[in-house]
C-alpha positions as CSV (number, residue, x, y, z in Angstrom):
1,X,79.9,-118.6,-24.5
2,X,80.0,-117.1,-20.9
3,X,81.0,-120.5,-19.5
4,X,84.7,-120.6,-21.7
5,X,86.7,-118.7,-19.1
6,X,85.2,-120.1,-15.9
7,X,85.7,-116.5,-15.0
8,X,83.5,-115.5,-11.8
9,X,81.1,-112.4,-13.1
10,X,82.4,-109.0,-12.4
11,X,81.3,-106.5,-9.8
12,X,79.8,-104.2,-12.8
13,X,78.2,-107.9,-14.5
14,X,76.6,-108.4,-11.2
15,X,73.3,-106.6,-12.2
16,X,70.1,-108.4,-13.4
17,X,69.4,-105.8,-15.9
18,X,72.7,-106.3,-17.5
19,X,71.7,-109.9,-17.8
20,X,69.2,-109.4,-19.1
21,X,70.4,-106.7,-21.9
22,X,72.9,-109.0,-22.7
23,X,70.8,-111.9,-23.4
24,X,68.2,-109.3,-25.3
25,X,71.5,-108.6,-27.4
26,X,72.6,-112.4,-28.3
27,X,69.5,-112.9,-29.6
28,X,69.4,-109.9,-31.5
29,X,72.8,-110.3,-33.3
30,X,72.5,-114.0,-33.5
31,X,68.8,-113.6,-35.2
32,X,68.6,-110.4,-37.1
33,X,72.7,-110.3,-38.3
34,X,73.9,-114.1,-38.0
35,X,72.3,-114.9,-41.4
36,X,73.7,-112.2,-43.0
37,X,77.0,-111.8,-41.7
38,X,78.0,-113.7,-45.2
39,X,76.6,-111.7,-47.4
40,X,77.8,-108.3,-46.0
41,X,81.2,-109.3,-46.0
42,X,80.7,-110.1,-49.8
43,X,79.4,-106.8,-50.3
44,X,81.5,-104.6,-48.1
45,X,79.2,-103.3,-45.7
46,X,76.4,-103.8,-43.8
47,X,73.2,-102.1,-44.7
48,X,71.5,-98.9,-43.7
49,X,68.1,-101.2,-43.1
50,X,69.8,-103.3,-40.6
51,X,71.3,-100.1,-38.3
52,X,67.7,-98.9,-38.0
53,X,66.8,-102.3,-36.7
54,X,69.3,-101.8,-34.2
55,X,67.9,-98.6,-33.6
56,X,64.2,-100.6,-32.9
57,X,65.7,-102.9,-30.6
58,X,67.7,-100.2,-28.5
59,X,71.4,-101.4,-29.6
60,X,72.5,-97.7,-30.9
61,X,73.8,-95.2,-28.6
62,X,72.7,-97.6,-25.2
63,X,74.6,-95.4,-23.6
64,X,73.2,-92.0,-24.1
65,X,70.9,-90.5,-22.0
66,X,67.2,-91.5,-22.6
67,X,67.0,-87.3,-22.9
68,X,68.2,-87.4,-25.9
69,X,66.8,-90.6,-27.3
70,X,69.4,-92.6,-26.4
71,X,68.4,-96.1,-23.6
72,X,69.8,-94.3,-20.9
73,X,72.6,-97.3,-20.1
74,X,76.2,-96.6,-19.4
75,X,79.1,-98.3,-20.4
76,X,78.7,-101.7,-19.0
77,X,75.8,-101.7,-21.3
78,X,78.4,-101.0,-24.7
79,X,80.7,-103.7,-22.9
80,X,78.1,-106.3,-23.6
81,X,77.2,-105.4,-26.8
82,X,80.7,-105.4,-27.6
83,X,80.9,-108.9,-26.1
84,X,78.1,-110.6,-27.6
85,X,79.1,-109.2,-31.3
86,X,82.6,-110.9,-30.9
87,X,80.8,-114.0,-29.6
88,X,78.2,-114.2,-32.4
89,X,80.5,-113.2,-35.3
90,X,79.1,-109.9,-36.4
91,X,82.1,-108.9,-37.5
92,X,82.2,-105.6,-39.7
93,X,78.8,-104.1,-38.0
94,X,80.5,-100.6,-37.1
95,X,78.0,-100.3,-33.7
96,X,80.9,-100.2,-31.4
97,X,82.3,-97.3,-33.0
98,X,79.0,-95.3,-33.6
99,X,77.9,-96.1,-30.3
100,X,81.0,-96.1,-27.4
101,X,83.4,-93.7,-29.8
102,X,81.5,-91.4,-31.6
103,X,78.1,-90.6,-29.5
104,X,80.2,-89.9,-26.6
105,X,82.4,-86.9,-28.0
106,X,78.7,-85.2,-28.8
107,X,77.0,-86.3,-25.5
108,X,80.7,-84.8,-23.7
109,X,81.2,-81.7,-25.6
110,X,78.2,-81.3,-27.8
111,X,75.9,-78.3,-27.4
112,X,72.2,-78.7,-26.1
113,X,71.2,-77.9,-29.3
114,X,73.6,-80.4,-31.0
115,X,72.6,-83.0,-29.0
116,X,69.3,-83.0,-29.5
117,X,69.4,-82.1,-33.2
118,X,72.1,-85.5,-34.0
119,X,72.1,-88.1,-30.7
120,X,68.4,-88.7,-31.7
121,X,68.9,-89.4,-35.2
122,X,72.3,-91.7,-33.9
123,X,69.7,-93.6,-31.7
124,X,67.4,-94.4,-34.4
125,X,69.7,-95.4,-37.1
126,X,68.9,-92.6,-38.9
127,X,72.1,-91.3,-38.6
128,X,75.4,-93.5,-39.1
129,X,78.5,-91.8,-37.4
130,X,82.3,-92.0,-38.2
131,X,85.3,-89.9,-37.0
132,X,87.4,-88.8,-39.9
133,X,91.2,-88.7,-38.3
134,X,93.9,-90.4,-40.3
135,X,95.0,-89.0,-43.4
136,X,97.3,-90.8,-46.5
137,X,100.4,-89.2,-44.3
138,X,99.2,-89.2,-40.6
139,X,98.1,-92.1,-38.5
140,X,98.8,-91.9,-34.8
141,X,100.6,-88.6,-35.3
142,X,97.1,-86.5,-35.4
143,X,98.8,-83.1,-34.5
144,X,100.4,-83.8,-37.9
145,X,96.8,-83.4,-39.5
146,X,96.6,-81.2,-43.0
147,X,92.7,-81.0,-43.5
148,X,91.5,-77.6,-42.7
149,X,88.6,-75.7,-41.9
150,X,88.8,-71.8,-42.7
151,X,86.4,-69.2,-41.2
152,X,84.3,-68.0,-43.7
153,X,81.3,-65.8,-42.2
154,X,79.4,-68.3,-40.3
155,X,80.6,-71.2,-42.3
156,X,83.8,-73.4,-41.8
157,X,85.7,-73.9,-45.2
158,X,87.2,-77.4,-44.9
159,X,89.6,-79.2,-47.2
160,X,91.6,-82.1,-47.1
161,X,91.6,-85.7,-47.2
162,X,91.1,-89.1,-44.8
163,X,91.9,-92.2,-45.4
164,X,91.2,-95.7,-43.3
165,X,87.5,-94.2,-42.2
166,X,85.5,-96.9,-40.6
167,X,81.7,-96.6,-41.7
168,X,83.1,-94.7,-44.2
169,X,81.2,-95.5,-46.9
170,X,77.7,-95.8,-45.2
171,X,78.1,-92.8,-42.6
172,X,76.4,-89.4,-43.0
173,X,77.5,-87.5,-39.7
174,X,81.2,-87.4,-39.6
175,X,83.1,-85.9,-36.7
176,X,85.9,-84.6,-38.7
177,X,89.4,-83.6,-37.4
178,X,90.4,-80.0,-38.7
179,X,93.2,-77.4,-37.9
180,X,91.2,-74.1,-37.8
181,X,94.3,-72.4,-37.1
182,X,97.5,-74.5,-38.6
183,X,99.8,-72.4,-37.1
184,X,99.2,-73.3,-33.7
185,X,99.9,-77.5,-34.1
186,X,97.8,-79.6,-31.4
187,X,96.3,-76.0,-29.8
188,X,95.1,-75.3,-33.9
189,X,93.1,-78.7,-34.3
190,X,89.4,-78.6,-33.9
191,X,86.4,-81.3,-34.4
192,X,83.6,-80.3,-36.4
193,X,80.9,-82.3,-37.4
194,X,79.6,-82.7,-41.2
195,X,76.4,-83.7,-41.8
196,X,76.9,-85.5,-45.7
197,X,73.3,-85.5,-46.9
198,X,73.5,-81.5,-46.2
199,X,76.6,-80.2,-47.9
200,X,78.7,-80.0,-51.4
201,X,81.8,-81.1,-52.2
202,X,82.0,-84.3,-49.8
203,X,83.4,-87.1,-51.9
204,X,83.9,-90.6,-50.6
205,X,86.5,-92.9,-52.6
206,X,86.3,-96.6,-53.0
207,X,85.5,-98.6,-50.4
208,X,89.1,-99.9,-49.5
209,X,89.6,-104.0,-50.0
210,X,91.2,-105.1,-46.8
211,X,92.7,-108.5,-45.6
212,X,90.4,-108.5,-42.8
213,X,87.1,-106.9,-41.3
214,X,85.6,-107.4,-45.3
215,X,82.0,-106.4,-43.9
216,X,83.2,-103.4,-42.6
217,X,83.0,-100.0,-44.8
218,X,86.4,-98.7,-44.8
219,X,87.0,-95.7,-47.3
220,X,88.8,-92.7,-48.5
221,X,86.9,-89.5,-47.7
222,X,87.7,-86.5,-49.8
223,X,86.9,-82.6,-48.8
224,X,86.5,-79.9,-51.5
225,X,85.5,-76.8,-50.0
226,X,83.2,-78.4,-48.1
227,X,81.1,-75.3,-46.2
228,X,79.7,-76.2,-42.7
229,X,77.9,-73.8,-40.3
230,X,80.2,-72.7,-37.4
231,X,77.5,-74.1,-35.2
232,X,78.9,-77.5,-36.3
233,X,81.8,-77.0,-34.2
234,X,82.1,-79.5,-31.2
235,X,83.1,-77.3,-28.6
236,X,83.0,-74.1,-26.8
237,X,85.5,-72.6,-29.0
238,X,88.1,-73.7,-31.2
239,X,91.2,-75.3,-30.8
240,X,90.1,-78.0,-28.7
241,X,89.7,-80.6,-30.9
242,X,93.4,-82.5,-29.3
243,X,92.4,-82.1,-26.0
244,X,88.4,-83.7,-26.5
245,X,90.5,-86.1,-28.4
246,X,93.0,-87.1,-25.8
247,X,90.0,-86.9,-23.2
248,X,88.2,-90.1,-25.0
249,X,91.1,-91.7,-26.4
250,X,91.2,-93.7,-23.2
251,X,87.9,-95.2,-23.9
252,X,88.1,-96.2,-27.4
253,X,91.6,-98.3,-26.7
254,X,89.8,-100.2,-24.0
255,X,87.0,-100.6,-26.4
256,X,89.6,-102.5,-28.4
257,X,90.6,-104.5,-25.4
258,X,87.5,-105.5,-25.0
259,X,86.6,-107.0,-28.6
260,X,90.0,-108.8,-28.6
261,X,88.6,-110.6,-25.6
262,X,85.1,-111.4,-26.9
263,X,87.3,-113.0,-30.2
264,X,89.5,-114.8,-27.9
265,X,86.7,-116.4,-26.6
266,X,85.0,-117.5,-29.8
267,X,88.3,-118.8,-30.5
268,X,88.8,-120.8,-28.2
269,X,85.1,-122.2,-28.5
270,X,85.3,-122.8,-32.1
271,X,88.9,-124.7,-31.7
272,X,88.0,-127.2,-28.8
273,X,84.3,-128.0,-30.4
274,X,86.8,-128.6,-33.9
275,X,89.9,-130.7,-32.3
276,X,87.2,-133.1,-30.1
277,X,85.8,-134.2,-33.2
278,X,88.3,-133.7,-35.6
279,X,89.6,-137.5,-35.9
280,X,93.5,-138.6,-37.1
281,X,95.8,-141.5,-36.1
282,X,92.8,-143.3,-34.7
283,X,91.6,-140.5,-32.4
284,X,90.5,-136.8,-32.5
285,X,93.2,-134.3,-32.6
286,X,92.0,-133.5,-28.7
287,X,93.5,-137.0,-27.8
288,X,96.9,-135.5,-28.3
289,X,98.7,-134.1,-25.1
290,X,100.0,-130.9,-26.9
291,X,96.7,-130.0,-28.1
292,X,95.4,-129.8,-24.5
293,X,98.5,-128.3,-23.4
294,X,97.7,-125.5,-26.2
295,X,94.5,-125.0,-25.5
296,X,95.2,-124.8,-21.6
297,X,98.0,-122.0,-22.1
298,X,95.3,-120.6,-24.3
299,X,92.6,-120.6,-21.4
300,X,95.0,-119.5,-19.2
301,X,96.0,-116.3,-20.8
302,X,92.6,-115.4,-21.6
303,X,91.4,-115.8,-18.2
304,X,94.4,-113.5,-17.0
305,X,93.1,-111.2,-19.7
306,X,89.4,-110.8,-19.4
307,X,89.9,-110.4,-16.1
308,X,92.0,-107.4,-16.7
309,X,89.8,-106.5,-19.0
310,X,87.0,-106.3,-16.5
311,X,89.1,-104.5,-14.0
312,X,89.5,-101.3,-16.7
313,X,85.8,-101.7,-17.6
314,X,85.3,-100.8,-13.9
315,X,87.9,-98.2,-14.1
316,X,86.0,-96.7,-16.8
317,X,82.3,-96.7,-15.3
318,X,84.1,-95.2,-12.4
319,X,85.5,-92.5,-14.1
320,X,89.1,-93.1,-12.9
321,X,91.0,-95.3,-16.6
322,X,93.7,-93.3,-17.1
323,X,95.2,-93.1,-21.1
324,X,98.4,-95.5,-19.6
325,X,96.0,-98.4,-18.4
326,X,93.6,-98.1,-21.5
327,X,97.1,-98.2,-23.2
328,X,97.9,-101.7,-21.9
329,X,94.6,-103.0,-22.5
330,X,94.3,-102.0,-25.9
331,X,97.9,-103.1,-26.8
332,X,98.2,-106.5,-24.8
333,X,95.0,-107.8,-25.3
334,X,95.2,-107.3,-29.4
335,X,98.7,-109.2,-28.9
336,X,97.2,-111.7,-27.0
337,X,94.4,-112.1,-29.4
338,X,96.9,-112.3,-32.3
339,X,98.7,-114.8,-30.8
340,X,95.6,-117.2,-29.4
341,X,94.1,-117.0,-32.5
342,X,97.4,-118.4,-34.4
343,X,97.5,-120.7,-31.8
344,X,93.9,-121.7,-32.6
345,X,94.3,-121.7,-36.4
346,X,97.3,-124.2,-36.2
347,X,94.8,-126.8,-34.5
348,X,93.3,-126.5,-37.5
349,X,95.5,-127.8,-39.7
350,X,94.6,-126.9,-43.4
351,X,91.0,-126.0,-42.9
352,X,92.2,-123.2,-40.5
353,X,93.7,-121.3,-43.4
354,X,90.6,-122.0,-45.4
355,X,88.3,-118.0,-45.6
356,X,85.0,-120.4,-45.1
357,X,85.7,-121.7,-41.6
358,X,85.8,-118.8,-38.9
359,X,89.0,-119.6,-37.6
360,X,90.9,-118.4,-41.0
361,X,88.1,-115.2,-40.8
362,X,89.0,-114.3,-37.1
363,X,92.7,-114.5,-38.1
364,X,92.8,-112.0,-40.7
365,X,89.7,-109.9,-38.8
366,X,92.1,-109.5,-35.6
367,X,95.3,-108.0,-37.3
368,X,94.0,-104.5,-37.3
369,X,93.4,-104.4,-33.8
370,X,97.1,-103.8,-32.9
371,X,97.0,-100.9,-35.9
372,X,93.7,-98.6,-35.1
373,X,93.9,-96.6,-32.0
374,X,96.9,-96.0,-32.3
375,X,99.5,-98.6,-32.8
376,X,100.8,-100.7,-30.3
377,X,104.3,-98.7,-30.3
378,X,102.4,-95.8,-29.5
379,X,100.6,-97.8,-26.9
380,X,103.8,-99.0,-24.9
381,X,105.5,-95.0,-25.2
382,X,102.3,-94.0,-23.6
383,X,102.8,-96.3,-21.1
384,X,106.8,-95.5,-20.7
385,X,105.6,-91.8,-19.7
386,X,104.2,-92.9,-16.5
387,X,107.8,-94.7,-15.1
């Protein structure tokens, strides 16, 4: 897979541990999940037993510090698991968002004694993590949020309702979004964590069917009066739940980027192994001139893109991607992959549209990625702020 874009490694690549990782990883995913992958997308999740085999092999929170049971990596370690779970197909294995989303907002604003009470349990696969944001009436609008969380004592009171949840079904630590005061809009939203296995009146609806991602756990979660200790609250105080949000936003959209890339690439892979032996008229569809001249825009665009791509990842280990750059990575690359994937699928023919060859799969699995994160509207306004 490395050798599709011709691209030259990376300054942050350029690292014989990361190598190494990485090849550690490919063989992880493409022995321990590969046999699988068909079976979890028939069943709508992938099970607990396989996140604590990730745990054993060091693929869960690689980025927190080895203090708190995490490998001790940084990012560039998340970018390649990222990477090798596009190139393998793993799709639907919610690592990247336990891992690179989640683990960070407790690592950033978590207590001493929150972090070593959850990132251990995150690490071993005890734990499975998801951040509850959207609700039935508010997607990328989250200072519209109406789930609350009232002060009772030393408890947090929280109702309301979330919808879309990724890991939803599976997780049992659940960064929820909250107003604690709703009269105060973004300055009244908080993030407090709820630990399912401890509390009443957490409810989690049917695991949604979806057109894509069908091995990913996507559900309704419901909130009756569900009472968490205060200490639960991510944060200093309240009221800062918009502002911790806004602070790792930027990461999570390049995250995005980043998997679009890692599909393109398959994509690519999967359609020029399929058009050189894929015979008609007395040749292989590869014979044709527009098929190469297809697959060379293709290659082009993704080059163009990963290294992009690369360039943010470096941003972000640097501590300088700013929410407008992550913006453009999240929102172009997801085009792109849209559109190099149709691309891809139409050399196909037929058997492209068919859900057993990974062409039709990777169609319908890259749709979302211009939805989550915020929509690729919100994307380009974000980016309109900064002219």
């Amino acid at each position: 897979m490395q050798n599709v874009l011709d691209v030259p490694p990376a300054k942050w690549r350029q690292d014989e541990e990361i190598s190494i990782f990485s090849d550690a990883v490919g063989q992880f995913f493409e022995r321990e999940c590969k046999p699988h992958v068909e079976d979890w997308r028939k069943q709508g999740y992938v099970p607990r037993e396989m996140w604590k085999k990730a745990g054993e092999a060091g693929l869960l929170c690689a980025s927190v510090s080895d203090e708190y049971g995490g490998a001790g990596g940084d990012f560039r370690h998340e970018a390649v698991i990222i990477e090798q779970q596009q190139w393998q197909g793993i799709d639907g294995f919610g690592i990247t968002l336990h891992n690179a989303i989640i683990a960070p907002y407790i690592e950033t604003f978590g207590s001493e004694e929150q972090k070593k009470k959850w990132l251990p349990k995150l690490a071993s696969g005890e734990l499975i993590a998801a951040i509850a944001m959207t609700e039935p009436g508010t997607g990328s609008d989250l200072q519209a949020v109406k789930t609350t969380a009232k002060k009772d004592g030393n408890h947090y009171v929280i109702n309301g309702q979330k919808t879309f949840i990724s890991n939803g079904q599976t997780a049992n630590l659940i960064v929820t979004v909250a107003k604690t005061d709703p009269t105060k809009g973004a300055k009244g939203i908080s993030l407090i964590v709820v630990e399912t296995d401890e509390v009443e009146g957490f409810e989690r609806g049917r695991n949604l069917e979806k057109i894509g991602q069908k091995a990913a756990d996507t559900s309704e979660l419901f909130f009756n009066d569900v009472r968490v200790p205060t200490s639960n609250l991510l944060g200093v105080e309240e009221g800062q739940g918009f502002v911790q949000l806004m602070q790792k936003l930027p990461q999570e959209r390049h995250v995005i980027g980043l998997q679009g890339i890692g599909m393109i690439e398959r994509a690519i892979k999967e359609t020029v192994e399929y058009v050189k032996q894929r015979k008609a008229f007395g040749g292989t569809i590869w014979d044709f001139q527009n098929t190469q001249f297809k697959l060379a825009e293709c290659k082009t665009e993704a080059t163009v893109a990963k290294v992009f791509a690369d360039h943010c990842t470096e941003l972000l280990i640097q501590g300088k991607l700013d929410a407008a750059t992550a913006s453009m990575s999240k929102y172009w690359i997801s085009d792109l992959q849209c559109k190099i994937i149709d691309e891809c699928l139409q050399l196909h023919g037929g058997y492209g549209y068919m859900d057993e060859y990974p062409i039709g799969q990777m169609y319908a699995d890259a749709r979302v990625q211009r939805i989550y994160g915020g929509a690729n509207e919100v994307m380009k306004m974000l980016i309109a702020r900064t002219m």
